[in-house]
PyMOL commands that place a pseudoatom at each C-alpha (Angstrom):
pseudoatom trace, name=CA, resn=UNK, resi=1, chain=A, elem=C, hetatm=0, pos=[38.705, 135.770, 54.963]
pseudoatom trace, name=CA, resn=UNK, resi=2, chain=A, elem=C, hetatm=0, pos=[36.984, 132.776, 56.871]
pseudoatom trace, name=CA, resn=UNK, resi=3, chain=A, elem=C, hetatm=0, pos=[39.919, 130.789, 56.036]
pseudoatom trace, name=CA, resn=UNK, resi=4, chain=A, elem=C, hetatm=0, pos=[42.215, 133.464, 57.420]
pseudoatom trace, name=CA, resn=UNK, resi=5, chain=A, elem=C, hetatm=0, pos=[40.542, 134.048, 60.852]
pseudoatom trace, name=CA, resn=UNK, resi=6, chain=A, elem=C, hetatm=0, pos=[40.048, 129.913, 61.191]
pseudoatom trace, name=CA, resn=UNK, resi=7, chain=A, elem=C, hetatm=0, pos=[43.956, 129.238, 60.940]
pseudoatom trace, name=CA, resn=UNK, resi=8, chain=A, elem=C, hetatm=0, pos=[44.345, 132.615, 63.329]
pseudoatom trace, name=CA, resn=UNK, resi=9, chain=A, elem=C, hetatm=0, pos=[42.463, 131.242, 65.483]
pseudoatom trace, name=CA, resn=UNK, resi=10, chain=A, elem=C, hetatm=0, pos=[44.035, 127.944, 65.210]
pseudoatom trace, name=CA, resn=UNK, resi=11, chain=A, elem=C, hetatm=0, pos=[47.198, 129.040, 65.863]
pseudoatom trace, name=CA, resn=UNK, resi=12, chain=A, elem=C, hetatm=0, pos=[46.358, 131.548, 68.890]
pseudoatom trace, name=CA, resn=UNK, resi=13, chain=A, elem=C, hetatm=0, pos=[45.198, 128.216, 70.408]
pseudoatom trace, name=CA, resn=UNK, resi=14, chain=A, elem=C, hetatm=0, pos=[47.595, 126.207, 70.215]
pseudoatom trace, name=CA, resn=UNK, resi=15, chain=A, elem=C, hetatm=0, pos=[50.697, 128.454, 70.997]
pseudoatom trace, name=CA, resn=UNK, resi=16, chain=A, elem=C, hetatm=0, pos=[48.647, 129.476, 74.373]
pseudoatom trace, name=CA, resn=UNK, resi=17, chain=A, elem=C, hetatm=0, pos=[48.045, 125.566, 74.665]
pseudoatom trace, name=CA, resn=UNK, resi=18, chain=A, elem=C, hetatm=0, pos=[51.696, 125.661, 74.346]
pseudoatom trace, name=CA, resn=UNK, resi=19, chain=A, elem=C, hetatm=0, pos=[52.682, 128.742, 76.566]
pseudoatom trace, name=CA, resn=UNK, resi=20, chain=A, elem=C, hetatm=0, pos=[49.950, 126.701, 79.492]
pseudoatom trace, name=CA, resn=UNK, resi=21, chain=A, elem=C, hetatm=0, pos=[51.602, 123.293, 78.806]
pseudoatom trace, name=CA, resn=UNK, resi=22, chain=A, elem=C, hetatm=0, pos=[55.577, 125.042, 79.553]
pseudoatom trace, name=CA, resn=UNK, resi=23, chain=A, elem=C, hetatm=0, pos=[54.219, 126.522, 82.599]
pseudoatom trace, name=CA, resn=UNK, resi=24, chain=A, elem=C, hetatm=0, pos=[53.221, 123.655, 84.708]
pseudoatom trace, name=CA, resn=UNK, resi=25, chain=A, elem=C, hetatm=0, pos=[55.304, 123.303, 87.620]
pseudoatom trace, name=CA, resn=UNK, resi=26, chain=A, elem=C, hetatm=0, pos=[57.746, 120.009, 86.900]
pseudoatom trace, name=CA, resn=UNK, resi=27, chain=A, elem=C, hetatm=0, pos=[60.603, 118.706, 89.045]
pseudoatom trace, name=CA, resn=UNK, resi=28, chain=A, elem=C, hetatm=0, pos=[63.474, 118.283, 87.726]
pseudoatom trace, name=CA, resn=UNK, resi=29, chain=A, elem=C, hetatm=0, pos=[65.112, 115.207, 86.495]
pseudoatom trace, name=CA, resn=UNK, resi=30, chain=A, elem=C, hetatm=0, pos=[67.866, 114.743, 88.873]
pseudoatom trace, name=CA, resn=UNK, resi=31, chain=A, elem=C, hetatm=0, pos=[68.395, 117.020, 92.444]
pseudoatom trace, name=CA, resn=UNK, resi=32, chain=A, elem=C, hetatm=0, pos=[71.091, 117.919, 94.547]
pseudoatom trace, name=CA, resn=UNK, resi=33, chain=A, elem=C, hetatm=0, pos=[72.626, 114.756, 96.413]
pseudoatom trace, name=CA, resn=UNK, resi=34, chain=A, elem=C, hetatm=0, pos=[71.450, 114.285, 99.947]
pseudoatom trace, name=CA, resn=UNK, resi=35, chain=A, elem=C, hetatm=0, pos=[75.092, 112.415, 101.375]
pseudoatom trace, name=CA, resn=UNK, resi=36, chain=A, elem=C, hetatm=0, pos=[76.848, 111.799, 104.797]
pseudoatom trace, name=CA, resn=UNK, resi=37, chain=A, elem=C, hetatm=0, pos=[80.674, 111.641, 104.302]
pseudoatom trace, name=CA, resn=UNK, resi=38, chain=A, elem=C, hetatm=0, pos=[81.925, 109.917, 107.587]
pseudoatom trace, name=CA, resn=UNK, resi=39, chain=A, elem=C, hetatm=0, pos=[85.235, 109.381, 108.810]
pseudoatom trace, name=CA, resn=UNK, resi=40, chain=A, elem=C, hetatm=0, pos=[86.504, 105.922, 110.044]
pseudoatom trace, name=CA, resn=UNK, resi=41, chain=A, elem=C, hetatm=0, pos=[89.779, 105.716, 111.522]
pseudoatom trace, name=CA, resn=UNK, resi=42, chain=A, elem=C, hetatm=0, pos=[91.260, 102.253, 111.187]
pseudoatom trace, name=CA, resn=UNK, resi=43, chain=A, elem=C, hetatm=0, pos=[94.334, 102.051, 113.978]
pseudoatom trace, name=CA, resn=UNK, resi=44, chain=A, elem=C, hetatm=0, pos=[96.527, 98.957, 114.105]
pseudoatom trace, name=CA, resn=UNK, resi=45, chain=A, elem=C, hetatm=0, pos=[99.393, 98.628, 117.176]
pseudoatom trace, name=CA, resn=UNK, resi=46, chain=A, elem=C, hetatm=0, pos=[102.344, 96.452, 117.785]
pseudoatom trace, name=CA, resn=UNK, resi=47, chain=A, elem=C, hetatm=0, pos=[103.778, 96.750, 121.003]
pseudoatom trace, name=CA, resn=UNK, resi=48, chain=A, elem=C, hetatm=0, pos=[107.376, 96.471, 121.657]
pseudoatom trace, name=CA, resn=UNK, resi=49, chain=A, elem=C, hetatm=0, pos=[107.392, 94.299, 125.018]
pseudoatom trace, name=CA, resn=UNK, resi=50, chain=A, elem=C, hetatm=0, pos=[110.426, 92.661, 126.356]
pseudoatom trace, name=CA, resn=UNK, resi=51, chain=A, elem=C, hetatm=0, pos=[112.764, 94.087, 123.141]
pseudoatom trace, name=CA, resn=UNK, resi=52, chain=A, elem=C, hetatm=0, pos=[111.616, 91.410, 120.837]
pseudoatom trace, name=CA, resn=UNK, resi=53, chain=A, elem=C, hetatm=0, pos=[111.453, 94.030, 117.567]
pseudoatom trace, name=CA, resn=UNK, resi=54, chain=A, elem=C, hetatm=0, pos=[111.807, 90.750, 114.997]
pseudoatom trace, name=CA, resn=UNK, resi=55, chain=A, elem=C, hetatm=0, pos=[108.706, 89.370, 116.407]
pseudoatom trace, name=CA, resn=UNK, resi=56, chain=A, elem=C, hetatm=0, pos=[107.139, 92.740, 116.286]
pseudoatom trace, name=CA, resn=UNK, resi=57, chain=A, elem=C, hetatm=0, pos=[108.444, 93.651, 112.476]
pseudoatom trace, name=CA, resn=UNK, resi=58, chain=A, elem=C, hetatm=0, pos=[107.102, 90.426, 110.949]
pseudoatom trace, name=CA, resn=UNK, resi=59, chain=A, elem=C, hetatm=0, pos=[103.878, 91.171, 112.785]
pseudoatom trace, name=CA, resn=UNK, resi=60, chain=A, elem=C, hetatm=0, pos=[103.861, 94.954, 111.656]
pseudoatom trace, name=CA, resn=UNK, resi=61, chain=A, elem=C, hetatm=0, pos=[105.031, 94.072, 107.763]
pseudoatom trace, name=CA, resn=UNK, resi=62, chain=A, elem=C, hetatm=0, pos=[102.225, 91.364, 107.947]
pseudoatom trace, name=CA, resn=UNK, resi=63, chain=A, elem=C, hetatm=0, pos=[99.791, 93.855, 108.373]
pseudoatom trace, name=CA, resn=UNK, resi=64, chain=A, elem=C, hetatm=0, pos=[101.248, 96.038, 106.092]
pseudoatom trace, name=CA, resn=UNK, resi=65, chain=A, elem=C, hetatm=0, pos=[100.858, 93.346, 103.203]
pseudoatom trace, name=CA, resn=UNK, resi=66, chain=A, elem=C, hetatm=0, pos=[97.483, 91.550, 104.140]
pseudoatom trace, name=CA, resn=UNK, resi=67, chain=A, elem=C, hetatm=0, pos=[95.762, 95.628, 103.154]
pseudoatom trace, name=CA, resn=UNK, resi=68, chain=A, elem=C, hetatm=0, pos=[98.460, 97.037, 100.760]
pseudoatom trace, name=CA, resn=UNK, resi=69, chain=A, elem=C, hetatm=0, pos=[95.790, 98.149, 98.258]
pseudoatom trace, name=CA, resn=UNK, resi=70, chain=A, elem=C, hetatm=0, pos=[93.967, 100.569, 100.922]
pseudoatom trace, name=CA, resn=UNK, resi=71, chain=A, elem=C, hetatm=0, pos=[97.425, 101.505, 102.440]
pseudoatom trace, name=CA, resn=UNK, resi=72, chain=A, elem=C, hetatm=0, pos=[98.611, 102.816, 99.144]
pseudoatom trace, name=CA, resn=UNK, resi=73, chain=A, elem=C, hetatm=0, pos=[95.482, 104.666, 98.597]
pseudoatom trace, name=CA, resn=UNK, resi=74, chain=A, elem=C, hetatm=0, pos=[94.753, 106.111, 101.892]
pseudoatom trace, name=CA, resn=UNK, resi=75, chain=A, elem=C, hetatm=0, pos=[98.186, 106.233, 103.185]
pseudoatom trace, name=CA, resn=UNK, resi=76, chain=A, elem=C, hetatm=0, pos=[98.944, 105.764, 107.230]
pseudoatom trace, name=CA, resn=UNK, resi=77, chain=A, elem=C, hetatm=0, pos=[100.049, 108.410, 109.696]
pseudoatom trace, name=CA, resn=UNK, resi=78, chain=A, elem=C, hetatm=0, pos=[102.603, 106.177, 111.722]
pseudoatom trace, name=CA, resn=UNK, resi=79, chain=A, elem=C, hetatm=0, pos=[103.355, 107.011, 114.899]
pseudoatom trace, name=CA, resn=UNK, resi=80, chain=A, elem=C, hetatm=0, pos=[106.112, 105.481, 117.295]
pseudoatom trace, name=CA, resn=UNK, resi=81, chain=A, elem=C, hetatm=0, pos=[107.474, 105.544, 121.313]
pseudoatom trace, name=CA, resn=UNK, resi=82, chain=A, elem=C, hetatm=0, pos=[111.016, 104.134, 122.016]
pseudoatom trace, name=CA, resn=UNK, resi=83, chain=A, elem=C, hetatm=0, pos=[114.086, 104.439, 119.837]
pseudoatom trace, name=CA, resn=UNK, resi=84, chain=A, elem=C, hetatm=0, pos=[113.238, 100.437, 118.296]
pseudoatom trace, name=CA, resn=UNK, resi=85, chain=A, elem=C, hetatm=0, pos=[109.825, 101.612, 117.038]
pseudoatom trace, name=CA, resn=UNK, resi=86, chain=A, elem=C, hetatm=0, pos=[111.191, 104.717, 115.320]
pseudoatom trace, name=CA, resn=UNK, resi=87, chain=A, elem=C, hetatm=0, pos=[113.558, 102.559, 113.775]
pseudoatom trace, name=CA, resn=UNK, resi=88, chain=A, elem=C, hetatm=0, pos=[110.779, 100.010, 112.440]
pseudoatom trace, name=CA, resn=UNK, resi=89, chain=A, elem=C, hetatm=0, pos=[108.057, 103.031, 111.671]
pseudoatom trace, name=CA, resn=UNK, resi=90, chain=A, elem=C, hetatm=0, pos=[111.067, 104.304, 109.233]
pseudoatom trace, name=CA, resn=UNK, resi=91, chain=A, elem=C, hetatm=0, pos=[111.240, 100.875, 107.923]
pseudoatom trace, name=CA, resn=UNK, resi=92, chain=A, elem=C, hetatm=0, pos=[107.880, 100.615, 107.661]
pseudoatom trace, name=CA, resn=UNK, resi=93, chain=A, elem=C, hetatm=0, pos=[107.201, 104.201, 105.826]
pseudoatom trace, name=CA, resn=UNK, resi=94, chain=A, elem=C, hetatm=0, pos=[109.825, 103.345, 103.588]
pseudoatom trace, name=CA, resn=UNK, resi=95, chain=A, elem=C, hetatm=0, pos=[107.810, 99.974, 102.642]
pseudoatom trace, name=CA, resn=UNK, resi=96, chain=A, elem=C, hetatm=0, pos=[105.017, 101.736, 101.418]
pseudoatom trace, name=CA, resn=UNK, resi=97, chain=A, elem=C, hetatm=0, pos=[106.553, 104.648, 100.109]
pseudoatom trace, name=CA, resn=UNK, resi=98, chain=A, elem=C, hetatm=0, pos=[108.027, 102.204, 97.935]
pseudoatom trace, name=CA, resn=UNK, resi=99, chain=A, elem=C, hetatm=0, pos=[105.116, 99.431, 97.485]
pseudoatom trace, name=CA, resn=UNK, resi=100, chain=A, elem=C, hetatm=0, pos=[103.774, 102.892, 95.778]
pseudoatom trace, name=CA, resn=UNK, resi=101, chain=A, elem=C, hetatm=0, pos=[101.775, 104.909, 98.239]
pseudoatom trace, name=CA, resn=UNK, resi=102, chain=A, elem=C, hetatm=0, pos=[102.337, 108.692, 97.311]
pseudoatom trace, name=CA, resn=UNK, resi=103, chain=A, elem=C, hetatm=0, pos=[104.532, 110.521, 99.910]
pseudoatom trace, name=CA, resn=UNK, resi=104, chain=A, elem=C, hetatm=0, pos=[102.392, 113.484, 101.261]
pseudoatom trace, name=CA, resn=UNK, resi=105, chain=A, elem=C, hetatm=0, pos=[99.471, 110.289, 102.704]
pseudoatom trace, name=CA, resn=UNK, resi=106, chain=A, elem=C, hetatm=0, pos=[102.517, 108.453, 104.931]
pseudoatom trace, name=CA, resn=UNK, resi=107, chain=A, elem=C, hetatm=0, pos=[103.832, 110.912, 107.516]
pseudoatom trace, name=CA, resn=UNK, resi=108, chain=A, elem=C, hetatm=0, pos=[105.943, 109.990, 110.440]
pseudoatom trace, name=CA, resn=UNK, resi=109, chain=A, elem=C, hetatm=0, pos=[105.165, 111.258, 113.974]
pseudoatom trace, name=CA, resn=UNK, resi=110, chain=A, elem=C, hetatm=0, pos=[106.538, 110.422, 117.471]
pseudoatom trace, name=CA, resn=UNK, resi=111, chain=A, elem=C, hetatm=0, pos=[104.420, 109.848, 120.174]
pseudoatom trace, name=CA, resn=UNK, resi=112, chain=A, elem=C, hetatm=0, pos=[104.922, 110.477, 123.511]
pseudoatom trace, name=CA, resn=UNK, resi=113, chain=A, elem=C, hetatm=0, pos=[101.661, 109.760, 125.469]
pseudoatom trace, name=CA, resn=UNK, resi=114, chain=A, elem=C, hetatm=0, pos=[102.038, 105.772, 125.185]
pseudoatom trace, name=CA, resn=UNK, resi=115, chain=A, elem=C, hetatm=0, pos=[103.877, 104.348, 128.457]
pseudoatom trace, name=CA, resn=UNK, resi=116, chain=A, elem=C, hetatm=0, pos=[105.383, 101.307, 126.577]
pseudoatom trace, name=CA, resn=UNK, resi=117, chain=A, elem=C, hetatm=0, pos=[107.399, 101.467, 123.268]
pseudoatom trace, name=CA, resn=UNK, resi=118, chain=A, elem=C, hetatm=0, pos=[105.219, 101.273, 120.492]
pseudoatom trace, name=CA, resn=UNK, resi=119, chain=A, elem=C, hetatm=0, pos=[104.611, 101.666, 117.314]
pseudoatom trace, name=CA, resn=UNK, resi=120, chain=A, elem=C, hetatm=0, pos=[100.824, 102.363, 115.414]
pseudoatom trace, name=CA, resn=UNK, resi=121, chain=A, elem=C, hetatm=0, pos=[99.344, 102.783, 111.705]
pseudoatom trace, name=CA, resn=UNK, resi=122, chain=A, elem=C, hetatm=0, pos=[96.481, 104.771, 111.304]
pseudoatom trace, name=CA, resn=UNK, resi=123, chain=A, elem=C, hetatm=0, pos=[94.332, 105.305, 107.788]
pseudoatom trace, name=CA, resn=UNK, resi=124, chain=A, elem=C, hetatm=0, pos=[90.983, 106.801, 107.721]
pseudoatom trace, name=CA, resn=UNK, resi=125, chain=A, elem=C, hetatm=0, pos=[88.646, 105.937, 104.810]
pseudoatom trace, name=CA, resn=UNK, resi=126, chain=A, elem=C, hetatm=0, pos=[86.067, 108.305, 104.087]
pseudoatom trace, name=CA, resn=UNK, resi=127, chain=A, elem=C, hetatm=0, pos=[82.447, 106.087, 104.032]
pseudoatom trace, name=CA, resn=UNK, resi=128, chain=A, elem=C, hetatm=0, pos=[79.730, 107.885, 102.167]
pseudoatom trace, name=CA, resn=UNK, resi=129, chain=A, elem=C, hetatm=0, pos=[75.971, 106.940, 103.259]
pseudoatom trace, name=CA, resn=UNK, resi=130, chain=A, elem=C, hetatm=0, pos=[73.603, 108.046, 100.834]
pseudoatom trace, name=CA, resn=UNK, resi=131, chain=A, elem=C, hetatm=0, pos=[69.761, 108.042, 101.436]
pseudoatom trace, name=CA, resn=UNK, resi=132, chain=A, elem=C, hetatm=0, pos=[67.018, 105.671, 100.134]
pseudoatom trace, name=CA, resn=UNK, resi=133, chain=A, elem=C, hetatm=0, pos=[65.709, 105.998, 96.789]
pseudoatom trace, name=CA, resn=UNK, resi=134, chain=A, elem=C, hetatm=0, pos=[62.327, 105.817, 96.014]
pseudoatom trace, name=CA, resn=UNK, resi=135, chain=A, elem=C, hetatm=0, pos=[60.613, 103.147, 93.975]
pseudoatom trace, name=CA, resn=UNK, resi=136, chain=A, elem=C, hetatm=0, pos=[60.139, 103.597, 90.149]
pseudoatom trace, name=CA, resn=UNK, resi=137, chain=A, elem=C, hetatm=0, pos=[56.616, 103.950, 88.939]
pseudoatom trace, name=CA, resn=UNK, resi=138, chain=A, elem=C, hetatm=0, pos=[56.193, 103.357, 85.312]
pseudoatom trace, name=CA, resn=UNK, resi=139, chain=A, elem=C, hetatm=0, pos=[54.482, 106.020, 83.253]
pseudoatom trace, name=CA, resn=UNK, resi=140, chain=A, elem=C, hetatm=0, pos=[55.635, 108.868, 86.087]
pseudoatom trace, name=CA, resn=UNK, resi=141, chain=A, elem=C, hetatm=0, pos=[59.179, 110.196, 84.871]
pseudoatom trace, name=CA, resn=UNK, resi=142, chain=A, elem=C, hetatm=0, pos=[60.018, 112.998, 86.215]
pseudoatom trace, name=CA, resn=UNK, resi=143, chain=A, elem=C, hetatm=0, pos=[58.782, 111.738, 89.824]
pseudoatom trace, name=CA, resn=UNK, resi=144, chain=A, elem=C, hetatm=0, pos=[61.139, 113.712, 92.126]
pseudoatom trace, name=CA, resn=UNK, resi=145, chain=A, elem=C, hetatm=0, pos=[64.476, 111.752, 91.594]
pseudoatom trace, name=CA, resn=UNK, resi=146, chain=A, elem=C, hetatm=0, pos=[65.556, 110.276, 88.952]
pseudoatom trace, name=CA, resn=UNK, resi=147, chain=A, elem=C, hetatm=0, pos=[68.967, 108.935, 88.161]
pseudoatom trace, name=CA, resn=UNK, resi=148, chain=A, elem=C, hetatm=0, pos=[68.926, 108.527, 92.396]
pseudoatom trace, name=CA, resn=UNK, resi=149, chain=A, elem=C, hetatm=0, pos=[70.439, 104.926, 92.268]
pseudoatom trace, name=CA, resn=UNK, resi=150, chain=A, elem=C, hetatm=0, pos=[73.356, 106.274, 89.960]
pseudoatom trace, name=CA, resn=UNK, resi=151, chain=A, elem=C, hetatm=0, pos=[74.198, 109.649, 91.718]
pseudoatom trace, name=CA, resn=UNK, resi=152, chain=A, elem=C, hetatm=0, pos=[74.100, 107.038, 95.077]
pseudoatom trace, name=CA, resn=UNK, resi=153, chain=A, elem=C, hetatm=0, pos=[76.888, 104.568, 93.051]
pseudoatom trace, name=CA, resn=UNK, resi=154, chain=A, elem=C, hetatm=0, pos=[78.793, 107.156, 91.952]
pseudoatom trace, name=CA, resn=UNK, resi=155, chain=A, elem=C, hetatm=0, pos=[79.374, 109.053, 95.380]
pseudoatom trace, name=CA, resn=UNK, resi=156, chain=A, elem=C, hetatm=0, pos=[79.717, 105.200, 96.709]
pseudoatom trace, name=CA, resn=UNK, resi=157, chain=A, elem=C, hetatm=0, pos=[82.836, 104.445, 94.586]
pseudoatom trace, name=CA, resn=UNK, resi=158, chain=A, elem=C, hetatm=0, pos=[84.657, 107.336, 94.945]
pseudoatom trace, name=CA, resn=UNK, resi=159, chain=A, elem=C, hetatm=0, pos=[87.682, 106.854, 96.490]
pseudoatom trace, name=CA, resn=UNK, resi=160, chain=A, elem=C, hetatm=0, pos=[88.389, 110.176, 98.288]
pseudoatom trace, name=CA, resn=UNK, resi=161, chain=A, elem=C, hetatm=0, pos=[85.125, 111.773, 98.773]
pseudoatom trace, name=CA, resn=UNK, resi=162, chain=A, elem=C, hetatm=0, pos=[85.898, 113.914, 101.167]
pseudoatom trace, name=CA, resn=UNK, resi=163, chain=A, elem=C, hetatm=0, pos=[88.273, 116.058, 98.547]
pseudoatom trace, name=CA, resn=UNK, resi=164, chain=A, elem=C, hetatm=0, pos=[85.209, 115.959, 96.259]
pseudoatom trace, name=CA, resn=UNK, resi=165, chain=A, elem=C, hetatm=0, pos=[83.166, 117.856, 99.266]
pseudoatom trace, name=CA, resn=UNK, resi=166, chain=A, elem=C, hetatm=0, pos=[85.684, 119.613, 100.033]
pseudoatom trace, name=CA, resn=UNK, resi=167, chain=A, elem=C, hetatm=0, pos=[86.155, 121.157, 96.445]
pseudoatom trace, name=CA, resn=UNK, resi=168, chain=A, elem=C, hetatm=0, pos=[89.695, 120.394, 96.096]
pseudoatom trace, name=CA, resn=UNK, resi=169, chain=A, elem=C, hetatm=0, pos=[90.425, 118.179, 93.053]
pseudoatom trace, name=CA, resn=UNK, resi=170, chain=A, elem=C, hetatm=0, pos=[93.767, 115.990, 93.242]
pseudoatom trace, name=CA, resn=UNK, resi=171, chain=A, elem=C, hetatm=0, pos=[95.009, 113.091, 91.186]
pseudoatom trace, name=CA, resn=UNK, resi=172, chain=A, elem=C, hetatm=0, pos=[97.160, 110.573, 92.537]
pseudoatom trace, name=CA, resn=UNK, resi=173, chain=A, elem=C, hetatm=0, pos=[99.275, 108.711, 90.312]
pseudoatom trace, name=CA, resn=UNK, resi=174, chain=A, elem=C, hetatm=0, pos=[100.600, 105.337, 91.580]
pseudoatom trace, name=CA, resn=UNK, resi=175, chain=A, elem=C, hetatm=0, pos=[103.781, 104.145, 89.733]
pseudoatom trace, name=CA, resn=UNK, resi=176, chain=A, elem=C, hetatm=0, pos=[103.506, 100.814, 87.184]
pseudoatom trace, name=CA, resn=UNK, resi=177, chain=A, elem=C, hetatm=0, pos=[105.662, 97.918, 88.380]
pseudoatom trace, name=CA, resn=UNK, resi=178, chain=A, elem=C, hetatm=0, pos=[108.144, 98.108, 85.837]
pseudoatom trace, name=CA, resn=UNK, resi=179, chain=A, elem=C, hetatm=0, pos=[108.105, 94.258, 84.949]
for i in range(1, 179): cmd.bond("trace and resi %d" % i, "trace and resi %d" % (i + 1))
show_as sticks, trace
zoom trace
């Protein structure tokens, strides 16, 4: 009978020790991301002056090559004044269609409000800030936010974060050279 009430009692202690230890209040491990997505518009302009369009199209097409690998993942809206710059944004649009960027990020638009003919490339990159994580104290896991430097990389590298935020999910698929 002793024996019986000693392990009752045992175990009446230590499943409340139990029940009191799950209670405590505890963060947990990782929290909702704390991110500014921010726009930046990138414009580059080649002016059509005194109808020298070769001069202009090796100046555009060098541009177009020296950042190729952001063009054909952010695409460019192109827009154009003056029957010679339509002619070289179509040239141009074609380029990158081709050089792989998907269709639906190069769009074509004429543009009236320039004075001179003219022809620009815009691409805006989405640039996520993220805020400052806190040191690591060893022996306190569970400190208020862990796996901060991680969550921070991964919104970093994203390519198109904005789609992420804006809860659209899209794959683009850029065609293999076929070598």
């Amino acid at each position: 009978m002793i024996g019986t009430k000693r392990y009752l009692v045992t175990f009446v202690l230590s499943t409340s020790f139990l029940f009191a230890c799950s209670s405590l209040p505890h963060r947990t491990a990782v929290q909702g991301g704390d991110v500014t997505v921010t726009p930046v518009t990138y414009t580059y302009a080649v002016s059509l002056k005194n109808k020298k369009s070769k001069l202009a199209k090796k100046e555009l097409f060098t541009y177009l090559k020296n950042n190729k690998d952001d063009l054909l993942v952010y695409g460019a809206e192109i827009s154009w004044k003056g029957h010679s710059a339509k002619r070289l944004a179509m040239e141009a649009s074609r380029w990158l269609i081709s050089a792989g960027t998907p269709r639906e990020l190069v769009t074509l638009q004429s543009d009236s409000s320039q004075a001179v003919d003219i022809i620009s490339l815009s691409t805006t990159i989405y640039q996520v800030q993220t805020h400052t994580c806190n040191e690591r104290v060893i022996g306190k896991y569970h400190s208020g936010d862990d796996g901060c430097y991680s969550d921070n990389l991964r919104w970093q590298s994203m390519l198109h974060p904005d789609r992420k935020l804006a809860g659209q999910n899209r794959t683009t698929v850029l065609p293999q050279d076929s070598q």
